[in-house]
C-alpha positions in Angstrom: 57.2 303.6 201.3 54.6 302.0 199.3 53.8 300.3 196.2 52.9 302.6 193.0 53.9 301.2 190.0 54.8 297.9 189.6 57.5 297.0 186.9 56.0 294.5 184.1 58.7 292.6 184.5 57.4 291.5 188.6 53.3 291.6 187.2 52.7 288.0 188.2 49.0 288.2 187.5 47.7 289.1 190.6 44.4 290.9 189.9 41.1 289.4 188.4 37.8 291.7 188.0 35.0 290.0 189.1 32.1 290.6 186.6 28.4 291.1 187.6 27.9 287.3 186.6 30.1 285.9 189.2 33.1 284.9 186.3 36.8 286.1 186.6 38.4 288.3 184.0 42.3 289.4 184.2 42.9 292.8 185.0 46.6 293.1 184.6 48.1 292.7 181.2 51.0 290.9 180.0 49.8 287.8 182.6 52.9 285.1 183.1 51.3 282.2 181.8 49.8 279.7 184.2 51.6 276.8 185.7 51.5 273.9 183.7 53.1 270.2 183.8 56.0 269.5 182.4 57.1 266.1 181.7 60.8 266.9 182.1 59.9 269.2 185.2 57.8 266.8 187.0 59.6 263.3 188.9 59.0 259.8 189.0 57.5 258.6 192.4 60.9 256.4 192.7 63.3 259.3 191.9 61.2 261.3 194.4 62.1 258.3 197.1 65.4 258.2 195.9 66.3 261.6 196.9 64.4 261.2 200.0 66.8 258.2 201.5 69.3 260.6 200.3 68.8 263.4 202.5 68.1 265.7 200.1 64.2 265.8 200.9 62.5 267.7 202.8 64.0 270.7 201.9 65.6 272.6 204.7 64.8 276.3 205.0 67.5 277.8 203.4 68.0 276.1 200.5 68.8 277.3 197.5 67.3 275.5 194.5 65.5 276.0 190.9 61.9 276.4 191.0 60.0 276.9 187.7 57.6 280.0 187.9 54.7 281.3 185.8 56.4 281.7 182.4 57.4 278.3 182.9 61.3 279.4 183.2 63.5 278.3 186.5 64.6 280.7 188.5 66.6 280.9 191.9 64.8 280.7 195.3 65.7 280.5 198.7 63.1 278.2 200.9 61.8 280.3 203.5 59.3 278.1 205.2 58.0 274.9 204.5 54.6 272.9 205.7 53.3 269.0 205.8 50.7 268.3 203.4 48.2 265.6 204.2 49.5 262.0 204.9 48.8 260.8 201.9 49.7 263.4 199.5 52.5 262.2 197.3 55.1 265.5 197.9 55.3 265.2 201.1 55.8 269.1 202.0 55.2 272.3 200.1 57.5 275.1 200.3 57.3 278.8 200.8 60.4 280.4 198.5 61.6 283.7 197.5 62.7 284.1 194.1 66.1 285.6 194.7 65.9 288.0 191.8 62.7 289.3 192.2 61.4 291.8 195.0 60.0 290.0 198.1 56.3 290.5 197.0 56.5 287.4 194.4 57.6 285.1 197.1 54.6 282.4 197.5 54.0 278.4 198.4 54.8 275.9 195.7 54.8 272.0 195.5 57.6 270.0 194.6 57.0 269.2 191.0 58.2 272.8 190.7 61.4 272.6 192.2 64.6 271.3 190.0 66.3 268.9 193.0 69.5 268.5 191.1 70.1 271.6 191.8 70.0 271.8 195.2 72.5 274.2 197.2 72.8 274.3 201.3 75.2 277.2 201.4 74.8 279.4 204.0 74.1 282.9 203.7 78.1 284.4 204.1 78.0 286.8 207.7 79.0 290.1 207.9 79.1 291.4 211.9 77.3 294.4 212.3 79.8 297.2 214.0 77.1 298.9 215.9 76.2 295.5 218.0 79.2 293.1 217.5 76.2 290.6 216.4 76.5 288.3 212.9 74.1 288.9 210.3 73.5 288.1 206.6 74.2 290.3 203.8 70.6 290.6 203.3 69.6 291.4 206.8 72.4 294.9 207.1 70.7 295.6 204.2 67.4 295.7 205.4 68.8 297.4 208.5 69.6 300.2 205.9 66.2 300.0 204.7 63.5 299.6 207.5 62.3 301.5 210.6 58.8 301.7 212.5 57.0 304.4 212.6 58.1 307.3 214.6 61.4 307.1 212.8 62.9 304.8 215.4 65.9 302.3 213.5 64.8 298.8 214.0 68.3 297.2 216.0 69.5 293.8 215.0 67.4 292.1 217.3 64.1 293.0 216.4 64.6 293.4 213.0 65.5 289.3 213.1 62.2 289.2 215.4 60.3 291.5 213.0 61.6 289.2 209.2 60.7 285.9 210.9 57.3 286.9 212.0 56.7 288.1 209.1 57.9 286.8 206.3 55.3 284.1 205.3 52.3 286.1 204.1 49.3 285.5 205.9 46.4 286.3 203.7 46.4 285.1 200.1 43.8 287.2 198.5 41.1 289.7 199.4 38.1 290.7 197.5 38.3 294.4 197.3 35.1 295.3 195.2 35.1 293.9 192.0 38.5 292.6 192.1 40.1 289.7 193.7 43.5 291.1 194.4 46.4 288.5 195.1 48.7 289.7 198.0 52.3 290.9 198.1 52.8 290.8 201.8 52.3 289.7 205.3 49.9 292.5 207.5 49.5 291.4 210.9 45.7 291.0 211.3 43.6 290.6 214.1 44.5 286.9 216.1 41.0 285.1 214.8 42.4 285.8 211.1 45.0 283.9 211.4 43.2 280.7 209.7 42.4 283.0 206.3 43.9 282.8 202.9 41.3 285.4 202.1 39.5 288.6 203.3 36.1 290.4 202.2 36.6 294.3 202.5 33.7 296.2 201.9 35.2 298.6 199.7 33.6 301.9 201.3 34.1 301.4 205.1 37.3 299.2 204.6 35.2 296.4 207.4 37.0 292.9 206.4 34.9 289.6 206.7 36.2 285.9 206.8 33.3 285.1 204.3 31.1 286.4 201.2 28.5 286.3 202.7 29.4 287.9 205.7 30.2 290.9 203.1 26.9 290.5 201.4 24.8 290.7 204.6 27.3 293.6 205.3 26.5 295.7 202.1 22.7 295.6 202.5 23.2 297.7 205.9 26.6 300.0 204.6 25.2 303.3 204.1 29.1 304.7 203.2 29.3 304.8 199.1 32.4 306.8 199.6 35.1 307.2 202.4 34.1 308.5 205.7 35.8 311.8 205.5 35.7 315.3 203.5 35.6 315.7 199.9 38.8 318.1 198.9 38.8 317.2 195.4 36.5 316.4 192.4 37.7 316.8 189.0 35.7 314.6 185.8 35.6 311.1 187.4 38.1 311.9 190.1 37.6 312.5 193.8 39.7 312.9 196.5 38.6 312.7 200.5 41.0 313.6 203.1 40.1 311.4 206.7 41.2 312.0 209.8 42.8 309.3 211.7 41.1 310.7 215.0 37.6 311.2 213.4 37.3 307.5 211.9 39.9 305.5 214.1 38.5 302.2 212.7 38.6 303.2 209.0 42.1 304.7 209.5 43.2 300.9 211.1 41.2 298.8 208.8 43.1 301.0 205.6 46.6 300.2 207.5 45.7 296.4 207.5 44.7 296.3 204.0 47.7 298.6 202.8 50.1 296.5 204.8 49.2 293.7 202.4 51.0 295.4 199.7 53.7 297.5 201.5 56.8 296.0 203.0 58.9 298.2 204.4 56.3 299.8 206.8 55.4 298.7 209.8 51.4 299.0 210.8 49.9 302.3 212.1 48.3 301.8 215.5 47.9 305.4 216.9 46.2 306.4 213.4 44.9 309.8 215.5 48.2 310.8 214.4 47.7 310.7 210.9 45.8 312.2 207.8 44.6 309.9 205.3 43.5 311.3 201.5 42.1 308.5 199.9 41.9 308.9 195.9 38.7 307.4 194.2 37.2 306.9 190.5 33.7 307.9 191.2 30.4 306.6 189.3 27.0 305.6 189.6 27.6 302.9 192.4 29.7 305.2 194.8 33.5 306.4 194.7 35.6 303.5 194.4 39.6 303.1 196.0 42.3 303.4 193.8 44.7 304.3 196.2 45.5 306.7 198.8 48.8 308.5 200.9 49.3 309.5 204.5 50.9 312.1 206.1 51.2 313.0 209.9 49.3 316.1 211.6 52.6 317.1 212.7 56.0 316.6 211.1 59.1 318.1 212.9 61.1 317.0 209.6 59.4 318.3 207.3 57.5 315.3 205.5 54.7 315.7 203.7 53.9 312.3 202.8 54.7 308.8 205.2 53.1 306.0 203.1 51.7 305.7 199.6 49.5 302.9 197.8 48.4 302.5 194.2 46.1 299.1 194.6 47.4 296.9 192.0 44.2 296.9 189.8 45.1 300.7 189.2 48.5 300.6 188.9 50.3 301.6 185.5 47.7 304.6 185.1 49.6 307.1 186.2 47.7 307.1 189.8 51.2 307.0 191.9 52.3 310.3 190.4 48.9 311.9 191.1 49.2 311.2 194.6 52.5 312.5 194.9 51.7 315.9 192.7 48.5 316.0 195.0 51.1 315.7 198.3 53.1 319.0 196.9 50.1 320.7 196.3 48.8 320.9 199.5 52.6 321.6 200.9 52.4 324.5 198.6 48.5 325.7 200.3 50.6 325.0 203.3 53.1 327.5 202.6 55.9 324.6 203.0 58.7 322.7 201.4 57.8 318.9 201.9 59.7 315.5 200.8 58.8 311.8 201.8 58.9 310.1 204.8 62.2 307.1 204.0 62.8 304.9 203.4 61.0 305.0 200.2 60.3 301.2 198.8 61.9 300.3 195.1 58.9 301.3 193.6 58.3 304.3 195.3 61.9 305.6 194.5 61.5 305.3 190.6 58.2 307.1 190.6 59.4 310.0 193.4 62.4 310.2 191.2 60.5 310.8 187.7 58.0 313.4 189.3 61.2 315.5 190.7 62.8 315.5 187.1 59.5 315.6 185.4 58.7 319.2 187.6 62.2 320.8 187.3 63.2 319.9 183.9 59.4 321.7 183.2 60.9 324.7 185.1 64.1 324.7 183.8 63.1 324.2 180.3 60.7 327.4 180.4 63.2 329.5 182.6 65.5 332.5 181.2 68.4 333.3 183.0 70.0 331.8 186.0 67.7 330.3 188.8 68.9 329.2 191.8 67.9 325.2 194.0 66.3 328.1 197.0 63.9 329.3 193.8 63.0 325.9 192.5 62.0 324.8 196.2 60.3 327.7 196.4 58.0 327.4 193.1 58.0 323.6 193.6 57.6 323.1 197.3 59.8 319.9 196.8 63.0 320.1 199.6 66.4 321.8 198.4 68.3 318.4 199.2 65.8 316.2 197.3 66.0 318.8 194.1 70.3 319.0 194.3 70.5 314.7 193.9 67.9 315.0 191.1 69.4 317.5 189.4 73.2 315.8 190.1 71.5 312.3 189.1 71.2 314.4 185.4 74.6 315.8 185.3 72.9 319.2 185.5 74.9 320.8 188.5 78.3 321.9 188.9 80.3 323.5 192.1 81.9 326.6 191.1 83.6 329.4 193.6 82.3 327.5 196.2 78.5 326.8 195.1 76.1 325.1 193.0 75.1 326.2 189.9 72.4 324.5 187.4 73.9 324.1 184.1 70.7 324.2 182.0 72.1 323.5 178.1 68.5 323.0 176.5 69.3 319.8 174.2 70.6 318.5 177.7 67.1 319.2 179.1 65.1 318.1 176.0 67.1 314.7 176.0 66.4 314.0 179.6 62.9 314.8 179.5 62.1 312.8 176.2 63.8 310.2 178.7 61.2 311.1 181.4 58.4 310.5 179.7 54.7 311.8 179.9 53.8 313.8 183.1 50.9 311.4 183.6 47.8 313.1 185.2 47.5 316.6 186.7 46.3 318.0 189.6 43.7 320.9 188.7 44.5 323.1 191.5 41.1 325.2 190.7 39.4 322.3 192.0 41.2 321.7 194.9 39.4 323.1 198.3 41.1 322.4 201.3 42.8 324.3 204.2 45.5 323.5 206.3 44.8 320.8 209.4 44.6 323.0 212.6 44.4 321.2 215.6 41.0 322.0 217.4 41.1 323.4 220.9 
C-alpha cells in the first residue's frame, strides 16, 4: 500500500519545480538543510589512514555507525551496500545506509566525511528462527514477512523474501523528471535491463513513456498527442479530473504507471498482467493538459472484497489532502457498485494513518448526526467501508462495548466531538453529482 502523506518529520527535500526558465525552485516546505562541511565532522587524511591499517575501513555491510544527515544531526544507520570510487579519490568507497529510525525511503549513498568512525558497531543483527521453515532470520526480516506479499495475495516464504530485499534494496533510479518537477526517489522499481546504468528517468507526464535523456523527452513531446491519460473521463469537478484506464485497453500505460509508482511504493511488488487491473488516475487540469497528482488501482475482479490494491500521492502533491480523495473516491464507486469494499494489505505506514483518519473522519460524521441506536451492519451499509474495518476503528476510539453477547456503539457526544476535533479537517470531497461512471462489466 502506497505512499499518501508523508510525515514532515521524513520530508528530506525531495521535490524541486522546474520553472519555465530552466532554474530549480523547492516544492516541499520545511527542507532539511543541505549538507555542509563540518570541521569536527570531516577527518584528517592521516586519521583516515589510521583507521584503515586498523581494520576499521572499508566499512563492512552491516555496520552500524553515525552518519550526519540533512539537518546536520547524526543519526544511526546500518550500511547496506557499499561501492569503489575512482582510484584516486581520497574516501576510498561510498556507502549506501539506512537510517535506522527512519522508514526505508530516506536510505541513500553517502561519502565518508559523513560517517562518525568512532562510532563504529559490527554487531550482528540477533536471529529469531522462523517456525513455519525452521530457517534463521533477523528481526527485521519476520517482520517484513508480516508485512509483504506479491500480488495475487500469495505470502512471500523466507527464501524469496531474502532473494526479493537483496535485489532490491539499493534503489536504482535516483531522480525522474516528471513534468515540471524533478522528483527524488524513495525506492528501487525494477526497470527494463538497458536502465540499469540511470540515476535518472524522463517521463512524459501524459503517456507515462520514460527516456534515458532530455532530449529524448523533448523530441518525444513534439509528437505526444495525449494531454491527459489515455482512458475515460469519470470525474471533473473545478480544476479536478479523474480518468479511469483500463489495464487491458492501454497495457503499456498501465506498465509504465507500475514502474514509476514502484519508485515510491515499497511494499508492492510490480504489476505485470496489468489487464487485470483498473487504474483511476487523479489530475489538476489547466491550460497545458491534465497533469498527475496521483492515482489508485483496483482489480476487475476481487473474490475478497477489495476495492482498492495500490495508492500513490506523487510527492509534489502530497500534504494537500489528495490521499484522502482517492480513498473517499474508492468508496464511492463501491457504493455505485452496490458493495462494501476495504483495501488490499498490507497497507504501507503511510497508507495506514491516512485509511485510519478517513474511517474515523466518516463514522464519527455519522455518529455525531445520528439519533438513536445504529448498528456496525447500518454504518457499512451507508458507508460502504467493511464491518471488520469499521469495529477496529471504532474500538481504536473506545467507542464499542460487548454487552449480552454483542457490540454496541457507545456514542457519548463530548466523546465524539473530542475525537473528531482530534481528527482534524475532512480534506477534500468527492462531489458525487459530478461523478459519471458505471460499474466495469466484462465485455463478451
Amino acid at each position: 500500500m502506497g505512499s499518501i502523506d508523508t510525515p514532515k518529520s521524513e520530508q528530506n527535500g525531495s521535490t524541486t519545480a522546474i520553472t519555465d526558465a530552466g532554474a530549480k525552485s523547492s516544492a516541499v516546505d520545511s527542507m532539511p538543510p543541505p549538507l555542509t562541511k563540518q570541521s569536527n565532522g570531516t577527518m584528517a587524511e592521516t586519521e583516515i589512514s589510521k583507521k584503515r591499517k586498523g581494520g576499521v575501513l572499508p566499512l563492512e555491510v552491516g555496520t552500524r555507525v553515525m552518519c550526519r544527515w540533512r539537518d546536520g544531526k547524526y543519526h544511526p544507520v546500518k550500511v547496506i551496500e557499499r561501492r569503489k570510487l575512482s582510484p584516486s579519490a581520497f574516501s576510498d568507497y561510498e556507502y549506501y545506509v539506512h537510517y535506522t529510525e527512519f522508514n526505508r525511503r530516506l536510505d541513500e549513498w553517502v561519502k565518508l566525511e559523513q560517517l562518525e568512525l568512532d562510532s563504529v558497531e559490527t554487531v550482528v543483527d540477533e536471529k529469531v528462527e522462523d517456525k513455519v521453515t525452521g530457517l534463521k532470520m533477523t528481526r527485521h526480516q519476520k517482520r517484513k514477512i508480516d508485512e509483504t506479499h506479491v500480488e495475487g495475495h500469495e505470502e512471500l516464504d523466507a527464501a524469496s523474501l531474502r532473494e526479493h530485499e537483496e535485489f532490491t534494496k539499493v534503489k536504482n533510479i535516483a531522480t525522474i523528471e516528471l513534468g515540471r518537477y524533478e522528483i527524488e526517489t524513495w525506492y528501487f522499481s525494477p526497470f527494463p535491463p538497458e536502465y540499469n546504468d540511470c540515476s535518472k528517468l524522463y517521463f512524459c507526464e501524459f503517456c507515462l513513456n520514460f527516456m534515458k535523456r532530455k532530449e529524448q523527452l523533448q523530441r518525444h513531446m513534439k509528437k505526444c498527442d495525449l494531454k491527459h491519460p489515455p482512458g475515460d473521463e469519470i470525474y471533473r469537478s473545478g480544476t479536478l479530473s479523474m480518468f479511469e484506464v483500463d489495464g487491458k485497453k492501454n497495457k503499456v500505460y498501465g506498465q509504465n504507471l507500475c514502474y514509476l509508482a514502484k519508485l515510491f511504493l515499497d511494499h508492492k511488488t510490480l504489476y505485470y498482467d496489468v489487464d487485470l487491473f483498473l487504474f483511476y488516475i487523479l489530475c489538476e487540469c489547466d491550460d497545458r493538459g491534465c497533469h498527475m497528482v496521483g492515482y489508485f488501482s483496483k482489480e476487475k475482479h476481487s473474490e475478497e472484497s477489495y476495492n482498492l490494491a495500490c495508492i500513490l500521492t506523487l510527492p509534489p502533491y502530497q500534504r494537500k489532502g489528495y490521499g484522502k480523495f482517492l480513498i473517499a473516491f474508492s468508496y464511492e464507486l463501491s457504493k455505485k457498485e452496490g458493495k462494501v469494499g476495504t483495501p488490499e494489505r498490507p497497507l504501507s505506514d503511510l497508507g495506514q494513518l491516512s485509511y485510519r483518519g478517513y474511517w474515523i473522519r466518516v463514522l464519527l460524521d455519522i455518529l455525531k448526526k445520528h439519533k438513536g441506536n445504529i448498528s456496525i451492519k447500518e454504518l457499512s451499509d451507508m458507508t460502504a467501508i467493511k464491518a471488520e474495518d469499521i469495529l477496529g476503528t471504532l474500538q481504536g476510539l473506545d467507542l464499542i462495548q460487548y454487552r449480552k453477547g454483542q457490540h454496541v456503539i457507545c456514542a457519548d457526544p463530548k466523546v465524539l466531538d473530542r475525537h473528531l476535533k482530534a481528527a482534524g479537517r475532512g480534506g477534500l470531497e468527492v462531489d458525487v453529482s459530478k461523478l459519471i461512471w458505471t460499474p466495469y462489466r466484462e465485455q463478451g
